[in-house]
Structures are given as C-alpha cells and as structure tokens.
DSSP file (Angstrom, degrees, kcal/mol; ACC not computed):
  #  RESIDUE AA STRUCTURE BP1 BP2  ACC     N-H-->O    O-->H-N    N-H-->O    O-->H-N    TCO  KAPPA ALPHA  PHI   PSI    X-CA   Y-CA   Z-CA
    1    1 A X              0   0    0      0, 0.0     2,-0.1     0, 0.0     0, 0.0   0.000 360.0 360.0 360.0 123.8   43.2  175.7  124.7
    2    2 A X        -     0   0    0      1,-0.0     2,-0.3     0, 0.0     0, 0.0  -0.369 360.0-140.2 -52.8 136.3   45.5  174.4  121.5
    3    3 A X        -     0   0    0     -2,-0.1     2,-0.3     0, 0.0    -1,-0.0  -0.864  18.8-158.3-103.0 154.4   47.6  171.8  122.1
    4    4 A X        -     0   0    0     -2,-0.3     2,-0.1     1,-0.0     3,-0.0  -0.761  25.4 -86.2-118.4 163.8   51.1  172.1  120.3
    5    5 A X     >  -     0   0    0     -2,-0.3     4,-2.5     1,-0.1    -1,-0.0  -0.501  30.1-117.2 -78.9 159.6   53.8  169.3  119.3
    6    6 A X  H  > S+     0   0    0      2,-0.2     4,-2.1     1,-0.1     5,-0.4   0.809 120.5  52.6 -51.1 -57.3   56.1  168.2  121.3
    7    7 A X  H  > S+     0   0    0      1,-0.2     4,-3.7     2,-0.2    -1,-0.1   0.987 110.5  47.2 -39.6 -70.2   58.5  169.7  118.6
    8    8 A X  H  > S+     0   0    0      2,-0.2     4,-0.7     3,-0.2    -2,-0.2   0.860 108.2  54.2 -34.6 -61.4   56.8  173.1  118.7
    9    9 A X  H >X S+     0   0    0     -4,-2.5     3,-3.1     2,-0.2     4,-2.3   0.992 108.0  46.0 -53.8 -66.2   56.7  173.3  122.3
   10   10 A X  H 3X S+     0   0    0     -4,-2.1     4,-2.4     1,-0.3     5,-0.2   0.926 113.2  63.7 -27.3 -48.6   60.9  172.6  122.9
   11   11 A X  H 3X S+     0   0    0     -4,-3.7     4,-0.9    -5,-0.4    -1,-0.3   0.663 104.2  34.8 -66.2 -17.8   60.8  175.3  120.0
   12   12 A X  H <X S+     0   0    0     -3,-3.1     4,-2.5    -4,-0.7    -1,-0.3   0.752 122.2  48.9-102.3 -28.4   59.2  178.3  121.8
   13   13 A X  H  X S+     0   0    0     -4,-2.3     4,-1.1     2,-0.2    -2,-0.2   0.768 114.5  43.3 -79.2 -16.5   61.0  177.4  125.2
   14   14 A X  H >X S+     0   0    0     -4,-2.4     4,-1.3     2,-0.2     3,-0.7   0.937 116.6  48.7-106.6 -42.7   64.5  177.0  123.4
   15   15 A X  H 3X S+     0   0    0     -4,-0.9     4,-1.5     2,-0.3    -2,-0.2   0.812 115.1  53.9 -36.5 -50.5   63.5  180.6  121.4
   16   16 A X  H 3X S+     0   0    0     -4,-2.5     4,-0.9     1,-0.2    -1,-0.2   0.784 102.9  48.9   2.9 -86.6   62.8  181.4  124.9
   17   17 A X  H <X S+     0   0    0     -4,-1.1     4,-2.0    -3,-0.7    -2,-0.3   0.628 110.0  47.5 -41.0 -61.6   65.9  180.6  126.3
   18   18 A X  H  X S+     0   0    0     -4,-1.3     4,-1.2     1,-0.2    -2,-0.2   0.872 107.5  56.7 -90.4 -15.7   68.2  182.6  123.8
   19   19 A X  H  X S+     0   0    0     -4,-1.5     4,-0.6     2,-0.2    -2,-0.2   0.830 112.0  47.1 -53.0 -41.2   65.8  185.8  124.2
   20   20 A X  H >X S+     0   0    0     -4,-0.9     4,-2.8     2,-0.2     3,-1.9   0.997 112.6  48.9 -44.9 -75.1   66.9  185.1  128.4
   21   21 A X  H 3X S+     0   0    0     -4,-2.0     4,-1.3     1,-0.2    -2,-0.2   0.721 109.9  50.3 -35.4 -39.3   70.6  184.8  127.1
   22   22 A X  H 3< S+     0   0    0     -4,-1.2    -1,-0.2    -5,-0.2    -2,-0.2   0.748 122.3  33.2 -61.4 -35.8   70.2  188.2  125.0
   23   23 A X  H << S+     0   0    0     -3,-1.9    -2,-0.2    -4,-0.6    -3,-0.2   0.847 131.8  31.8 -92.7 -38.3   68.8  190.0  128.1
   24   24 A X  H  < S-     0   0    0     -4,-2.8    -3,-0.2     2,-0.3    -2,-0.1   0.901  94.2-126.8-103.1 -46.0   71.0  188.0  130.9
   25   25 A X  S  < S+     0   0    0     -4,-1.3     2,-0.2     1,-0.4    -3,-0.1   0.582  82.7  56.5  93.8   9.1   73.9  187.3  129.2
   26   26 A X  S    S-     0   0    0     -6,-0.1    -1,-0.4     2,-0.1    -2,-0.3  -0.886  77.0-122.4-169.4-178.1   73.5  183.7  130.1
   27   27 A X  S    S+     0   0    0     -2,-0.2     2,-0.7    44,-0.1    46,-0.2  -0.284  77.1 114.0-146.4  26.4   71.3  180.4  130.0
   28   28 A X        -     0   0    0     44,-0.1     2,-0.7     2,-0.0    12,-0.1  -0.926  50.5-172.4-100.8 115.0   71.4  180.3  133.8
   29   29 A X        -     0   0    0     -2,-0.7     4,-0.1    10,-0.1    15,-0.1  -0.918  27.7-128.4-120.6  98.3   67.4  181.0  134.6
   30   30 A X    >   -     0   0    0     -2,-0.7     3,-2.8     1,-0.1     6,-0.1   0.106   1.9-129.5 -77.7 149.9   67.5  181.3  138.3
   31   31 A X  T 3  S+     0   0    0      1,-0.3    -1,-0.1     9,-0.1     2,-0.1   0.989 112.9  56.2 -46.9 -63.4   64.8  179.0  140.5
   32   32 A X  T 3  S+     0   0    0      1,-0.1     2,-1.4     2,-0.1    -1,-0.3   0.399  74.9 102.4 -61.0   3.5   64.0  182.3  142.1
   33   33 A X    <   -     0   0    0     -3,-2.8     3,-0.5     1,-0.2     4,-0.4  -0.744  52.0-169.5-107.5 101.4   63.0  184.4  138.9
   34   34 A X  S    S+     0   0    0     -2,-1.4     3,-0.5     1,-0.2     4,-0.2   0.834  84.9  55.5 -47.9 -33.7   59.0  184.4  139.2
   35   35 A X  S    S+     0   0    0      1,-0.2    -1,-0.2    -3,-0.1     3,-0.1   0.743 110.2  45.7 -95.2 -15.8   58.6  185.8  135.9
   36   36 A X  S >> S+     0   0    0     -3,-0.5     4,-1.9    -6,-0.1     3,-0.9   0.395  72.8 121.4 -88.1  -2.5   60.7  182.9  134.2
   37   37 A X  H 3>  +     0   0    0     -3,-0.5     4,-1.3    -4,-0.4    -2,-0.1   0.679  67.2  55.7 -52.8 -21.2   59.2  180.2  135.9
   38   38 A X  H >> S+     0   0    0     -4,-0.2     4,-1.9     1,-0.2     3,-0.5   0.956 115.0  41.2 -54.1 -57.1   58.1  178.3  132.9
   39   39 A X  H <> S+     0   0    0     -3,-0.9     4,-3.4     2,-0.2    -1,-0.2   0.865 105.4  65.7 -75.4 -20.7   61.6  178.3  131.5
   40   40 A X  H 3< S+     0   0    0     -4,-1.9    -1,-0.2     1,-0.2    -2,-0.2   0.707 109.3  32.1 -64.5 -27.3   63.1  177.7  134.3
   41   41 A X  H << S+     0   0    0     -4,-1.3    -2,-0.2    -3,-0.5    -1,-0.2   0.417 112.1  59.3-110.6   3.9   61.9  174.5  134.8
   42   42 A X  H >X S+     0   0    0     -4,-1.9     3,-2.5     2,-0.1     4,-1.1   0.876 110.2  53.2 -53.0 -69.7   61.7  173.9  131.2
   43   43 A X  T 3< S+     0   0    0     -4,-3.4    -2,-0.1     1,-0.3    -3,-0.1   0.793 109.5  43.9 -51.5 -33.3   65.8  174.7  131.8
   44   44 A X  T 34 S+     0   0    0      1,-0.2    -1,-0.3     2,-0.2     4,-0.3   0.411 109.1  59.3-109.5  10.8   66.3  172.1  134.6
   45   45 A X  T <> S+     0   0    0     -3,-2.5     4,-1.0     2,-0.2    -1,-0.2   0.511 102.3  55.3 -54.9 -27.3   64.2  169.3  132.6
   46   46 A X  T  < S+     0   0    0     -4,-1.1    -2,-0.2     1,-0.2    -3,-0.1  -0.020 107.8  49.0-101.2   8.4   66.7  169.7  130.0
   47   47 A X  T  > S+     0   0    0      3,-0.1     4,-1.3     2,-0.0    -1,-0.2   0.537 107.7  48.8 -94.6 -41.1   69.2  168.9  132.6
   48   48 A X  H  > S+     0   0    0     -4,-0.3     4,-4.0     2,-0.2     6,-0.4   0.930 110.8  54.5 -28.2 -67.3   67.7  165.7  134.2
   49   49 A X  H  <>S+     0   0    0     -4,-1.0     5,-2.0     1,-0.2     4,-0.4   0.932 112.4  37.8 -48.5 -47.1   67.3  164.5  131.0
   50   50 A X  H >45S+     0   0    0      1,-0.2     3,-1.9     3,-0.2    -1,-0.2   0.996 122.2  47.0 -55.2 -45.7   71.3  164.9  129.7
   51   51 A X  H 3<5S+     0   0    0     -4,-1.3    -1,-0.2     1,-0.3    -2,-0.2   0.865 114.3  41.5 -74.0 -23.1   72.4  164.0  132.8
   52   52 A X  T 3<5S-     0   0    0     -4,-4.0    -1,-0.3     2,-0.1    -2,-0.2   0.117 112.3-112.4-101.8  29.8   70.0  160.6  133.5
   53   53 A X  T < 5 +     0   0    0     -3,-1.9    -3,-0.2    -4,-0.4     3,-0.2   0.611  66.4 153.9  73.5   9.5   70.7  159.7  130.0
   54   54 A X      < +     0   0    0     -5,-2.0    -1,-0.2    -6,-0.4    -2,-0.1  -0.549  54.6  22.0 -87.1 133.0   67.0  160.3  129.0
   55   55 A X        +     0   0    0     -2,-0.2    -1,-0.2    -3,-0.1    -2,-0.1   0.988  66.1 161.0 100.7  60.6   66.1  161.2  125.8
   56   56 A X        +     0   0    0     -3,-0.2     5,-0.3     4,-0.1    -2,-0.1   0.492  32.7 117.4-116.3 -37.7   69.2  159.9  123.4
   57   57 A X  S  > S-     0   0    0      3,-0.1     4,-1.5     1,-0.1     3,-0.5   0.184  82.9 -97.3 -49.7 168.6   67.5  159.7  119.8
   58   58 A X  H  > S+     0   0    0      1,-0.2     4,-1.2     2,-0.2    -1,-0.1   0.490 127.0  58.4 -68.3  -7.7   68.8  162.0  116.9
   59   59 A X  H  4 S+     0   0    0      2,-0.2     4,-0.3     3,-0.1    -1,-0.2   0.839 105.3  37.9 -52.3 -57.6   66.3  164.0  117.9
   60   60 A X  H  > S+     0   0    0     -3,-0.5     4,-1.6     2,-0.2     3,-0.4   0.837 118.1  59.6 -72.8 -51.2   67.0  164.7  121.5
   61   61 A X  H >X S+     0   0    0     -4,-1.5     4,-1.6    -5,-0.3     3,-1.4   0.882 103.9  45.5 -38.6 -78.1   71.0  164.8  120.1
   62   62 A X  H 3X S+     0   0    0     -4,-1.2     4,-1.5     1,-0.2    -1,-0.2   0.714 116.2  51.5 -33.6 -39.4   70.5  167.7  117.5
   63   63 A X  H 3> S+     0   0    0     -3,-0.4     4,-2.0    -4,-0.3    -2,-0.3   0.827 106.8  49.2 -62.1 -37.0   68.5  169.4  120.7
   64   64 A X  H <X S+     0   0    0     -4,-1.6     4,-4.0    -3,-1.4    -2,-0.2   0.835 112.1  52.0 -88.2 -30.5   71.4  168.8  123.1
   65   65 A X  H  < S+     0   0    0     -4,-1.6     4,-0.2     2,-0.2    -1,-0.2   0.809 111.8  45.9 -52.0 -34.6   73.8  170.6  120.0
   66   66 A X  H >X S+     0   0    0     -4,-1.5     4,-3.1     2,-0.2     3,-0.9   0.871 112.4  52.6 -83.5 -42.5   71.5  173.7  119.8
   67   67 A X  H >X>S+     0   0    0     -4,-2.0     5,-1.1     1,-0.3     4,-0.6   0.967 115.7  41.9 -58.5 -57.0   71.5  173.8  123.8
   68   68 A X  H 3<5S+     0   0    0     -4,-4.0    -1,-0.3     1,-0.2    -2,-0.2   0.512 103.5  61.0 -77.6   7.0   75.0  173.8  123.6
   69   69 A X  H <45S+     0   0    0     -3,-0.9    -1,-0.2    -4,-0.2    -2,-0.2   0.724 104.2  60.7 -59.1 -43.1   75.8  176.3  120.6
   70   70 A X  H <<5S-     0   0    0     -4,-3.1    -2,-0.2    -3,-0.5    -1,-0.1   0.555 125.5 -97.9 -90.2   5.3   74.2  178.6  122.7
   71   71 A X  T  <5 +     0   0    0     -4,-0.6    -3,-0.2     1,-0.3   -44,-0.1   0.155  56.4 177.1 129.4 -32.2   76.3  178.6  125.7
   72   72 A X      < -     0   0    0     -5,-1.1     2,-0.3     1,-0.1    -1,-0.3   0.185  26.1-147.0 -41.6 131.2   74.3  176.2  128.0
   73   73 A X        -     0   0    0    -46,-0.2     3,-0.2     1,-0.2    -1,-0.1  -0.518  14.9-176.9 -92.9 145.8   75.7  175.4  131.1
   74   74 A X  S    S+     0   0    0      1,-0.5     2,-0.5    -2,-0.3    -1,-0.2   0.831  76.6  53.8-105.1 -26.5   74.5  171.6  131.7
   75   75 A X    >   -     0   0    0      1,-0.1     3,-0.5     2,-0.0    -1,-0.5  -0.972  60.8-172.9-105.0 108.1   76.4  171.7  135.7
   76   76 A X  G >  S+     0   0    0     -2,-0.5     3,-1.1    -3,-0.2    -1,-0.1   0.613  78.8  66.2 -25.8 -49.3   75.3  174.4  137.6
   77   77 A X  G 3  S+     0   0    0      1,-0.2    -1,-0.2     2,-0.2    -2,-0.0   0.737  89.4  61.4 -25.4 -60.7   77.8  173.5  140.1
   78   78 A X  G <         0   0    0     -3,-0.5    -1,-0.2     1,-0.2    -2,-0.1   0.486 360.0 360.0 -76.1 -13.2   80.7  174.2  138.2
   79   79 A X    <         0   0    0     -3,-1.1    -1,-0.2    -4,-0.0    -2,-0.2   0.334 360.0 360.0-153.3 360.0   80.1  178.0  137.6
C-alpha cells in the first residue's frame, strides 16, 4: 500500500466531496450512506475539528475557505 500526504489525502476527500455535491446537490453525506462511508466520516472530522478549534494554521484556514466556497454546512442542526 502507498502512503499519501496529509495534503494529498484532504485533496481526494475534498475532490470527493464536490463530486457528492454534483450528484446530491449538497455536502450533507448522510451517516447512513454505506457507499460514502469514507467521506462521511472524513465530513464529520472536518466538523470536530472547526467546531473544537482544532487545526487553526493557514493551512487548515485556506481548507476551511474551500469547505465553505462549496456550500458546506458546518451545523447539521440548523438545516
């Protein structure tokens, strides 16, 4: 098995993720969708992290810009 960067990896799940949005109409990747689980919990790491403050560099920052360019909802709750 290859291992991939860190970079790399975010980069096929957030490529991922707007191929979902294309199909769905949305960034909401339900818990229940077998055939998404990888992104799905990809989706709701990327939610821990905003919400427990985790992951702040300009790195993570630029990440959080692209999540939200494309529509991502960061509270489930609300919608």
């Amino acid at each position: 098995e290859v291992k991939i960067s860190a970079e790399d990896f975010w980069q096929e799940r957030f490529e991922e993720l707007c191929e979902y949005k294309e199909a769905h109409g949305d960034c909401r990747v339900s818990s229940r969708d077998e055939k998404n689980k990888k992104l799905e919990i990809w989706v709701r790491t990327m939610r821990r992290y905003r919400k427990n403050d985790k992951k702040q560099t300009i790195e993570w920052k630029r990440r959080y810009t692209q999540l939200d360019a494309l529509g991502f909802q960061w509270d489930v709750k609300c919608c």
